[in-house]
Backbone as CSV, one residue per row, in Angstrom:
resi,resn,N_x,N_y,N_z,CA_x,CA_y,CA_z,C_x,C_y,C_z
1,UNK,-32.864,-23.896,-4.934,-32.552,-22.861,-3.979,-31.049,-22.582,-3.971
2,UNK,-30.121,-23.827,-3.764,-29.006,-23.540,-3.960,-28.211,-22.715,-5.356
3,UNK,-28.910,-23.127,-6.458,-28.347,-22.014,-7.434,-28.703,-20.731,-7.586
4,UNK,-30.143,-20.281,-6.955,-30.506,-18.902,-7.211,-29.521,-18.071,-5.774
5,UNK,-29.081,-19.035,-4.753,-28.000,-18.712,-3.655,-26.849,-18.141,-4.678
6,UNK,-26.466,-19.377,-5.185,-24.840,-18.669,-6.028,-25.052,-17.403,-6.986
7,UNK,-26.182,-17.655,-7.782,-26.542,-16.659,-8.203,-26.367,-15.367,-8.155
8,UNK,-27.000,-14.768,-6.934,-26.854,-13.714,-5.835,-25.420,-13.658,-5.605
9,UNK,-24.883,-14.694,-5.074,-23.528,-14.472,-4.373,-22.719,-13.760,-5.943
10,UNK,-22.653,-14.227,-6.943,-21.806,-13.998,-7.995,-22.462,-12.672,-8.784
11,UNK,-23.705,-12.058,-8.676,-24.180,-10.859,-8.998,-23.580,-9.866,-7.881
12,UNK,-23.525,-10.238,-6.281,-23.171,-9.448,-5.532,-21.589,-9.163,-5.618
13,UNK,-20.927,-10.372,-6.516,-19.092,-10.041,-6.652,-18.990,-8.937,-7.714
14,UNK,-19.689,-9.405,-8.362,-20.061,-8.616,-9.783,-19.998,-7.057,-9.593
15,UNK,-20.785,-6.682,-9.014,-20.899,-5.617,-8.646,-19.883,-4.911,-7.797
16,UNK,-19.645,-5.656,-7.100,-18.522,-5.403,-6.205,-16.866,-5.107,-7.137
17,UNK,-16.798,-5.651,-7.797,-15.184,-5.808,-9.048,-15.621,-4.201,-9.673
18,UNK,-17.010,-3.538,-9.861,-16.825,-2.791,-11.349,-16.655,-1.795,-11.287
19,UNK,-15.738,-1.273,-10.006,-15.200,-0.115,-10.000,-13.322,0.035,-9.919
20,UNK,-12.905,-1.815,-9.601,-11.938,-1.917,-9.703,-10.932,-1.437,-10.449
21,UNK,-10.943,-1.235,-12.100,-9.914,-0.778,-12.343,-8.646,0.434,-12.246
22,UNK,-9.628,1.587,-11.265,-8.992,3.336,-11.178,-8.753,2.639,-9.690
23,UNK,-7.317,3.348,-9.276,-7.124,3.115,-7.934,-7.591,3.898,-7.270
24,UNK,-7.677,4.054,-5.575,-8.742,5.333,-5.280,-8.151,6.284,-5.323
25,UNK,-9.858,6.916,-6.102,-9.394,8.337,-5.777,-9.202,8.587,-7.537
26,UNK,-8.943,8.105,-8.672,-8.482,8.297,-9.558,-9.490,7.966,-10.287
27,UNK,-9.105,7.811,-11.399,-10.756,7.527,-12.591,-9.986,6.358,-12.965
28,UNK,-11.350,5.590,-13.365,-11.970,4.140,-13.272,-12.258,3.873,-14.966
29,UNK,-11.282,3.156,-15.439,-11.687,2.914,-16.860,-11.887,1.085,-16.683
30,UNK,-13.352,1.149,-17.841,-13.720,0.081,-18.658,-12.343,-0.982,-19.183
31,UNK,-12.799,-2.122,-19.700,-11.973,-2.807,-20.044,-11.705,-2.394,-21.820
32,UNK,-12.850,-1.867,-21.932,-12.680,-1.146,-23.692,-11.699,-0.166,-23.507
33,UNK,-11.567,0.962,-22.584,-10.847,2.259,-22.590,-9.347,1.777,-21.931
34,UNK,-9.004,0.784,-21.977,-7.929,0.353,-21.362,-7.141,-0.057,-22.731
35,UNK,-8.139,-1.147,-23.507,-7.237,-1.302,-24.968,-7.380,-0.273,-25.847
36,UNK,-8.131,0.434,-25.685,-8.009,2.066,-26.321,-7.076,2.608,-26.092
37,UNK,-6.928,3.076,-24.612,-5.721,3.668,-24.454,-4.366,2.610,-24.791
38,UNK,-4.015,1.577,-24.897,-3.219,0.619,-25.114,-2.930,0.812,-26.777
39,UNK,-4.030,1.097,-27.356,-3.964,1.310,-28.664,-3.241,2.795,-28.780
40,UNK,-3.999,3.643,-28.751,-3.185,5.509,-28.740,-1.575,4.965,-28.396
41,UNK,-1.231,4.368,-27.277,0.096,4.611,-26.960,1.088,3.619,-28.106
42,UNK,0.573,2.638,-28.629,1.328,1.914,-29.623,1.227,2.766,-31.037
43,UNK,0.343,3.344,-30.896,0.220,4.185,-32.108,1.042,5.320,-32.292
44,UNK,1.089,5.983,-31.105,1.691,7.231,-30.398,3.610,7.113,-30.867
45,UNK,3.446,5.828,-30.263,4.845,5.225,-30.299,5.684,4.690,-31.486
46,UNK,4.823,4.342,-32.371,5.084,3.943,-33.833,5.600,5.150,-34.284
47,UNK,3.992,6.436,-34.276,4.850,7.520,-34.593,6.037,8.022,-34.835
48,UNK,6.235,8.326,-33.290,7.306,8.784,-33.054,8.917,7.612,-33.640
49,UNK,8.531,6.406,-33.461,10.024,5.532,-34.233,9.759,5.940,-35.895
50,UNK,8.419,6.237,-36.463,8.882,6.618,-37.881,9.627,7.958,-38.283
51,UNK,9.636,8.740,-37.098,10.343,10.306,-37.314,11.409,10.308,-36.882
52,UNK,12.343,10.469,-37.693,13.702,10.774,-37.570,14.216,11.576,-36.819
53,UNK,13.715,11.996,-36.352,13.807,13.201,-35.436,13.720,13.118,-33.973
54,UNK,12.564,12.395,-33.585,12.131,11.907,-32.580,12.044,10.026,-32.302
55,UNK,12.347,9.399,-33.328,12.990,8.239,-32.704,14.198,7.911,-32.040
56,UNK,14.774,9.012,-31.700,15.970,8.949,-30.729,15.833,8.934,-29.247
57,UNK,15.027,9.861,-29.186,14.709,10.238,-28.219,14.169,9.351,-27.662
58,UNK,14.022,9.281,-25.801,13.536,8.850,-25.026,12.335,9.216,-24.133
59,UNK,11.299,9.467,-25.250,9.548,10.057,-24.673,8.685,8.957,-24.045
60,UNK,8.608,8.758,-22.651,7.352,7.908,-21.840,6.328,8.665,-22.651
61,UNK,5.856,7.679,-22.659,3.987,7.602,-23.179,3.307,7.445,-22.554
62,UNK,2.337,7.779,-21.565,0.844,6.997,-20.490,-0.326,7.858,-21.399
63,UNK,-1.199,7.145,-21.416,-2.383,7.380,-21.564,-3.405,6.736,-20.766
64,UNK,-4.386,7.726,-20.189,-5.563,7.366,-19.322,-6.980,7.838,-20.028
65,UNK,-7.791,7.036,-20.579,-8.976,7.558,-20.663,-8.810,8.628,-22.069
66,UNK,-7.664,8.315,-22.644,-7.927,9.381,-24.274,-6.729,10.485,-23.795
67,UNK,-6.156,11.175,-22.209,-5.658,11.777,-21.985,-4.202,10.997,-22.338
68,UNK,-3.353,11.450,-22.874,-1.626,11.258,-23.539,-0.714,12.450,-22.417
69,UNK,-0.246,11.970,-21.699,1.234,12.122,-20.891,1.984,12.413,-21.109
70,UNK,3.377,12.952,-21.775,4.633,12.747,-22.521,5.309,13.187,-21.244
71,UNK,6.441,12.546,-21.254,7.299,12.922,-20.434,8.541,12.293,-20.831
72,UNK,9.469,13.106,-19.954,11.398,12.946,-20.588,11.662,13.959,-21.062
73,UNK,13.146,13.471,-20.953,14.110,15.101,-21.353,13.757,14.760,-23.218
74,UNK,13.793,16.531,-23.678,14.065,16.563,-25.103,15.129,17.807,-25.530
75,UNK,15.676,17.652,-26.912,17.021,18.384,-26.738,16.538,20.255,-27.642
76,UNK,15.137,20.288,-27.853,14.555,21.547,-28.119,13.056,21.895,-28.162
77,UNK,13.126,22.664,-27.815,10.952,23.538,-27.915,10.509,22.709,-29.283
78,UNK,11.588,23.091,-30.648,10.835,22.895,-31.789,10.637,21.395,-31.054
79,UNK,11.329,20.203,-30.959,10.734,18.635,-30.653,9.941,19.063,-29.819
80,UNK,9.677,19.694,-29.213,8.956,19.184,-27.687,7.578,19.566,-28.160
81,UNK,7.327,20.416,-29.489,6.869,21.115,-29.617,5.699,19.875,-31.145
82,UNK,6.536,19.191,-32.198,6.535,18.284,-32.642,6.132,17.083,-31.649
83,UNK,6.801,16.601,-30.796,6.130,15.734,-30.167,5.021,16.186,-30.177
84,UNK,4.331,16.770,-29.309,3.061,17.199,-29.275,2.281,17.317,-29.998
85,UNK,2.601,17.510,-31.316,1.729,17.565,-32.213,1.449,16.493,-33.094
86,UNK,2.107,15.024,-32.663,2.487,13.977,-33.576,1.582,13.336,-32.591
87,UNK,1.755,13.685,-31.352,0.488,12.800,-30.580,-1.169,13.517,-30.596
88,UNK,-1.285,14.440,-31.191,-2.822,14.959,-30.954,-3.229,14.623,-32.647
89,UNK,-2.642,14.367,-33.197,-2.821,13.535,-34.378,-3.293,12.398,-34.232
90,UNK,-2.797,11.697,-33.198,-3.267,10.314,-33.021,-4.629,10.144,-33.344
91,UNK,-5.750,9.197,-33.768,-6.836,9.246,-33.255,-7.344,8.726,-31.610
92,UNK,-8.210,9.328,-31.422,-8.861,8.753,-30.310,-7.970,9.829,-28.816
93,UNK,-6.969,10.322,-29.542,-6.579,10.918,-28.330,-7.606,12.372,-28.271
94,UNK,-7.803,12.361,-26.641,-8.279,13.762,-26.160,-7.815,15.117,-25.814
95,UNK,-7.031,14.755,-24.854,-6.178,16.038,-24.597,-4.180,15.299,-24.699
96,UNK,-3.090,16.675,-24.863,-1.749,16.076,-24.426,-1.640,16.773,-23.312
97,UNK,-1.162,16.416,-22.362,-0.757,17.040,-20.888,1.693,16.470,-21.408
98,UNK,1.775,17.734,-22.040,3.136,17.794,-22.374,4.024,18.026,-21.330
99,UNK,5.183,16.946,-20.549,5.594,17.276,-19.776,7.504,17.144,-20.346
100,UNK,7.455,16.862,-21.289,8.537,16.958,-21.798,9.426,18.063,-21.283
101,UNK,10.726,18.098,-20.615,12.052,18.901,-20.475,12.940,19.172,-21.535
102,UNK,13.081,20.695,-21.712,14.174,20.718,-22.788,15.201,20.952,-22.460
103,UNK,16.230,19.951,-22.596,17.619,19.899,-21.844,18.625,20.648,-22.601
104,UNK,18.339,20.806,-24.165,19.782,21.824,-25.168,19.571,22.902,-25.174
């Protein structure tokens, strides 16, 4: 009796944790779509240090769920413009939500 007790108790935590990861109100990713997205942004990021162009620069990366972020100042449209297109290359990415500033 006592183990089909814990049982219950640890199916009822269970359940209780598996919406934990999205804070409220926000979307709720898996523990797969977390090293996914963990993956896109190291990838994202490699990218950009192999381009001469854009390894100078200072581009935040977030990715949620396949969606890619960019944000930070950049010093023209054509980069801002390149960024963007160096991240929808990525695989696995879905959409870029480009928030990049062009400061030159």
């Amino acid at each position: 009796m006592q183990k089909l007790l814990i049982a219950a108790m640890t199916a009822a935590a269970l359940a209780g944790c598996s919406g934990m990861p999205g804070s409220p109100g926000g979307p709720t990713r898996s523990t797969g779509q977390a090293v996914d997205d963990a993956t896109i942004g190291t990838k994202l990021k490699a990218a950009f240090a192999a381009d001469p162009e854009l390894s100078a620069l200072k581009i935040n990366v977030d990715t949620t769920q396949g969606v890619v972020r960019l944000r930070g100042e950049i010093k023209s449209v054509q980069l801002r413009q390149k960024a963007e297109a160096t991240a929808r290359k990525v695989e696995g990415v879905k959409s870029v939500e480009n928030q990049l500033i062009v400061t030159g």
